[in-house]
C-alpha beads as a LAMMPS data file, in Angstrom:
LAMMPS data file: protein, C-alpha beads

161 atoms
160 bonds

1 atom types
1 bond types

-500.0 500.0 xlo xhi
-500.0 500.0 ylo yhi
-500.0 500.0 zlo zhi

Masses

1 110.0

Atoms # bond

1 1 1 238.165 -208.743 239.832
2 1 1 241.621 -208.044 238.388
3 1 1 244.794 -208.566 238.981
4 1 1 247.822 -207.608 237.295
5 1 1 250.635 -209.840 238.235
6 1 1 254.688 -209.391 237.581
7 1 1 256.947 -211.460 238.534
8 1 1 259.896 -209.769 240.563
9 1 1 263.401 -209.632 242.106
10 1 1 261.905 -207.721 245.313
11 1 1 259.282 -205.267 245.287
12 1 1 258.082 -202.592 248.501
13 1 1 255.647 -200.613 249.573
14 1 1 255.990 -197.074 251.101
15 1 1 253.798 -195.087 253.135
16 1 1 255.541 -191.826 253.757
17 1 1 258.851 -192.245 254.437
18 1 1 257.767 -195.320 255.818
19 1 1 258.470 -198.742 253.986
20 1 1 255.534 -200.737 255.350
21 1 1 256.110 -203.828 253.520
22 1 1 258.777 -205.610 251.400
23 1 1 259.281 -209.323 249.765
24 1 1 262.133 -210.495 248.054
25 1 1 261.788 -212.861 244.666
26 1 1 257.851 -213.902 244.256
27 1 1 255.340 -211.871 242.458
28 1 1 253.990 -208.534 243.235
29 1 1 250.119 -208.163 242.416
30 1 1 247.887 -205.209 241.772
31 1 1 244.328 -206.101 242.572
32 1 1 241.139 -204.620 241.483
33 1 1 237.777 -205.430 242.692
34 1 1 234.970 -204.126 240.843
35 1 1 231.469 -203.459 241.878
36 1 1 229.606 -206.572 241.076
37 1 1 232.394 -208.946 242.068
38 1 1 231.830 -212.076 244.534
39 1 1 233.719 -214.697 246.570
40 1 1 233.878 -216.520 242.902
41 1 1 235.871 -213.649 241.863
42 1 1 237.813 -213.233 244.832
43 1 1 238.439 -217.316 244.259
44 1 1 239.269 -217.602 240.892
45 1 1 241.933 -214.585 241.050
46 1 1 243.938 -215.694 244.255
47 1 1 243.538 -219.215 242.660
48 1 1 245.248 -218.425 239.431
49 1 1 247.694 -216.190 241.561
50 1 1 249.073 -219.014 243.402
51 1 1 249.130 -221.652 240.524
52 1 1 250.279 -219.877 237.704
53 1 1 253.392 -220.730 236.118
54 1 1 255.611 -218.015 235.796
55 1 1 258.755 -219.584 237.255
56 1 1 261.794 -221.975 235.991
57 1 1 262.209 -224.943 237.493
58 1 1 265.975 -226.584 238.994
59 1 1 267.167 -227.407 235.561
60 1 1 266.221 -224.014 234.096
61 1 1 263.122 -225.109 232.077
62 1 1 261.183 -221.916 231.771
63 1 1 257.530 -221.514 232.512
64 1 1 257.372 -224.439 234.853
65 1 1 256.534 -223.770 238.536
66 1 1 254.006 -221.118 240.552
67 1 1 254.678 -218.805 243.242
68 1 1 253.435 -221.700 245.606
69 1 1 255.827 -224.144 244.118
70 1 1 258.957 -222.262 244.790
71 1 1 257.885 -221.221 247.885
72 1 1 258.296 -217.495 247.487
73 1 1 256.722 -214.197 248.440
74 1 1 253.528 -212.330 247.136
75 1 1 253.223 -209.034 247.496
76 1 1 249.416 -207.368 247.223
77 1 1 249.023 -203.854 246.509
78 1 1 244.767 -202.359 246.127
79 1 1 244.585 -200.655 243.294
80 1 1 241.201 -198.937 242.655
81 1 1 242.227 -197.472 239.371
82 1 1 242.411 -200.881 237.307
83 1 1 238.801 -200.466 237.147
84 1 1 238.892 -196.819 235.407
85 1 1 236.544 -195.969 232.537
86 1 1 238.201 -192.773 230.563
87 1 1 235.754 -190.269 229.904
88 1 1 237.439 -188.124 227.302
89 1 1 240.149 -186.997 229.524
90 1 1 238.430 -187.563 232.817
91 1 1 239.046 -190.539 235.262
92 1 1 235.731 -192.064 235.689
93 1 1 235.492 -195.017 238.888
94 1 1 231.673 -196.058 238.408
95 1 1 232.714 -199.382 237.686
96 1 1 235.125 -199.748 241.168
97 1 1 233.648 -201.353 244.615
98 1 1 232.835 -198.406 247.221
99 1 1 236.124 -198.033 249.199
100 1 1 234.062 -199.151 252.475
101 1 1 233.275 -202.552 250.612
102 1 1 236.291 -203.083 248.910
103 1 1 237.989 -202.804 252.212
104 1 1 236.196 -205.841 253.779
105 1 1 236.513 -207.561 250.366
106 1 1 240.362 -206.955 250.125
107 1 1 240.954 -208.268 253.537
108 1 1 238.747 -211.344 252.728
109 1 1 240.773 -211.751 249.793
110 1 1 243.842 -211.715 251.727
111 1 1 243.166 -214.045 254.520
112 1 1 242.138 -216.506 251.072
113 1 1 245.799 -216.445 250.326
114 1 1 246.953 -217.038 253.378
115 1 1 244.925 -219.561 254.242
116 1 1 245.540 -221.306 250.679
117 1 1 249.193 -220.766 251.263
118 1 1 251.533 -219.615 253.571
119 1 1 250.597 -216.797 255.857
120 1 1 253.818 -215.558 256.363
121 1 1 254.829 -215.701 252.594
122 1 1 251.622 -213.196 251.944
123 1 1 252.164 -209.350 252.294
124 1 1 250.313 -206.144 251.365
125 1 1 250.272 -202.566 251.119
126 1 1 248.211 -199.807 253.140
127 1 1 244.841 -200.020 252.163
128 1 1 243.287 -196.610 250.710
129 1 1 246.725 -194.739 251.270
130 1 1 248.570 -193.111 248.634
131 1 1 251.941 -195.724 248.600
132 1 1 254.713 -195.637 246.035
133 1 1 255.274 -199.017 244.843
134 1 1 259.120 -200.324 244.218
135 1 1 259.600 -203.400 242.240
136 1 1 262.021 -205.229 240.246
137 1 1 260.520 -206.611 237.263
138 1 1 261.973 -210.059 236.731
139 1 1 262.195 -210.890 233.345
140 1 1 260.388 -208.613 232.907
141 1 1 257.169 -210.724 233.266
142 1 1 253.958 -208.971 233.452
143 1 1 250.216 -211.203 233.550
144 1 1 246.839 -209.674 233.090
145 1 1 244.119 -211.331 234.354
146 1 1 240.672 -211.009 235.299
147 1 1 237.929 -213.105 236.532
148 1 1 235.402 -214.488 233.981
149 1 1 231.893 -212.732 235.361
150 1 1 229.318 -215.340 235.396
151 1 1 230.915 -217.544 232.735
152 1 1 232.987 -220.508 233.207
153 1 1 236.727 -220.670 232.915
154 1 1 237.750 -223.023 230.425
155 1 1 235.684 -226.220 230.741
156 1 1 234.622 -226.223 234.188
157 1 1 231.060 -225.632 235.313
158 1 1 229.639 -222.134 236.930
159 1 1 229.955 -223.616 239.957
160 1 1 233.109 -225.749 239.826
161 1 1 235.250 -222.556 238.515

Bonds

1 1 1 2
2 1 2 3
3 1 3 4
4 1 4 5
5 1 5 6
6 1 6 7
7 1 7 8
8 1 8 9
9 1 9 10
10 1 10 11
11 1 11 12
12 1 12 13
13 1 13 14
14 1 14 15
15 1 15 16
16 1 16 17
17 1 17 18
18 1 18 19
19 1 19 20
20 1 20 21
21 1 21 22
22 1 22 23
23 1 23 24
24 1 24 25
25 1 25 26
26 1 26 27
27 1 27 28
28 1 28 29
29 1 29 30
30 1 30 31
31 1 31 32
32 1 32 33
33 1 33 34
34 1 34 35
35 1 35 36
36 1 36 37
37 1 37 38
38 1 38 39
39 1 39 40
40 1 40 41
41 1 41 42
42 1 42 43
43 1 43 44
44 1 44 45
45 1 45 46
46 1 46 47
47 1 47 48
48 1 48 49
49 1 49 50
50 1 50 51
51 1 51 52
52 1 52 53
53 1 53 54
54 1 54 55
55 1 55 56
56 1 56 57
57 1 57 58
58 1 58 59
59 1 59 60
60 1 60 61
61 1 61 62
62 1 62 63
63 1 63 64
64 1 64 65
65 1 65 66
66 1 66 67
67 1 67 68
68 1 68 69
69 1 69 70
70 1 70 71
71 1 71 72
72 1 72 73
73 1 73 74
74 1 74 75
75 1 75 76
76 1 76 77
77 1 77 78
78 1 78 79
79 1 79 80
80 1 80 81
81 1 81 82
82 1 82 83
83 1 83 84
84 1 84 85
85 1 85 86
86 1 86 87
87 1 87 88
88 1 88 89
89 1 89 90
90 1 90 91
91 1 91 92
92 1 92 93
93 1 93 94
94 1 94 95
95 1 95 96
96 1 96 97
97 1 97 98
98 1 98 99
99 1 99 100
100 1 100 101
101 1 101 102
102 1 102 103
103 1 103 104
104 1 104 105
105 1 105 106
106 1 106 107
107 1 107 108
108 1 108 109
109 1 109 110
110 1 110 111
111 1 111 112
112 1 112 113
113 1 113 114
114 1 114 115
115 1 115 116
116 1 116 117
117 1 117 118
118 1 118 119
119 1 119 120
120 1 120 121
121 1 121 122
122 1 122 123
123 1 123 124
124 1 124 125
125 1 125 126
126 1 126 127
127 1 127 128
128 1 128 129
129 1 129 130
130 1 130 131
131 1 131 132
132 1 132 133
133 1 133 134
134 1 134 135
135 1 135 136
136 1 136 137
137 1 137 138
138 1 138 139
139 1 139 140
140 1 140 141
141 1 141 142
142 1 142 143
143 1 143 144
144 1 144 145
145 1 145 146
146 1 146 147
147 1 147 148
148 1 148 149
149 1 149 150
150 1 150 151
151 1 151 152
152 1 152 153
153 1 153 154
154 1 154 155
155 1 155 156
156 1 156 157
157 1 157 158
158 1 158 159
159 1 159 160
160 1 160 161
């Protein structure tokens, strides 16, 4: 699974002429879920998500506090396309979960935040339909990150990650 994560002033998402969701300052994450991932995946990302430290604290020092910590918004957008092999030219999605999967694993993914979280503070975009994505890069402040595939984070055990 992988997520790319900026932190943002607001961000939206538009369906149409149709804005179908909108957060003010929290992060804005593009997810992509890959064939093989699991709940492990799907835990480690929306863990990291809501811990990382991206934020300044009340007396300005930088790099201090998560999403969670501030209590702000997150806004998740599927993206299918962070898991795109280039073939020469060509686009190449072998390595993507079947849009029928990814659904149900999306969701699942989803309802982890909100249950880890706040429900309210959790938004998304329209699964599987062609959106245009507004943000506001704060900073700007852009994370990579994916989950580790069968190895441990860190120092933690396979199945303490």
């Amino acid at each position: 699974m992988k997520a790319v994560i900026q932190r943002v002033m607001q961000a939206s998402v538009t369906v149409g002429d149709e804005v179908v969701s909108s957060i003010g300052r929290g992060l804005c994450v593009l997810i992509g879920i890959s064939k093989d991932d699991t709940i492990k995946d799907m835990e480690y990302i929306a863990r990291k998500i809501l811990s990382v430290r991206v934020f300044e604290d009340a007396k300005g020092k930088r790099w201090n506090l998560s999403v969670k910590d501030k209590r702000l918004e997150i806004l998740c957008v599927s993206q299918f396309t962070l898991y795109c092999v280039l073939k020469g030219n060509k686009l190449d999605f072998h390595n993507a979960m079947a849009a029928d999967k990814s659904e149900e694993f999306y969701n699942e993914f989803l309802a982890m935040l909100r249950t880890d979280y706040q429900p309210d503070r959790i938004k998304d975009g329209k699964f599987g339909a062609y959106m245009q994505v507004n943000i506001q890069n704060d900073g700007p402040v852009t994370i990579e990150l994916e989950s580790p595939k069968g190895k441990p984070a860190g120092n933690c055990e396979p199945d303490s990650c």
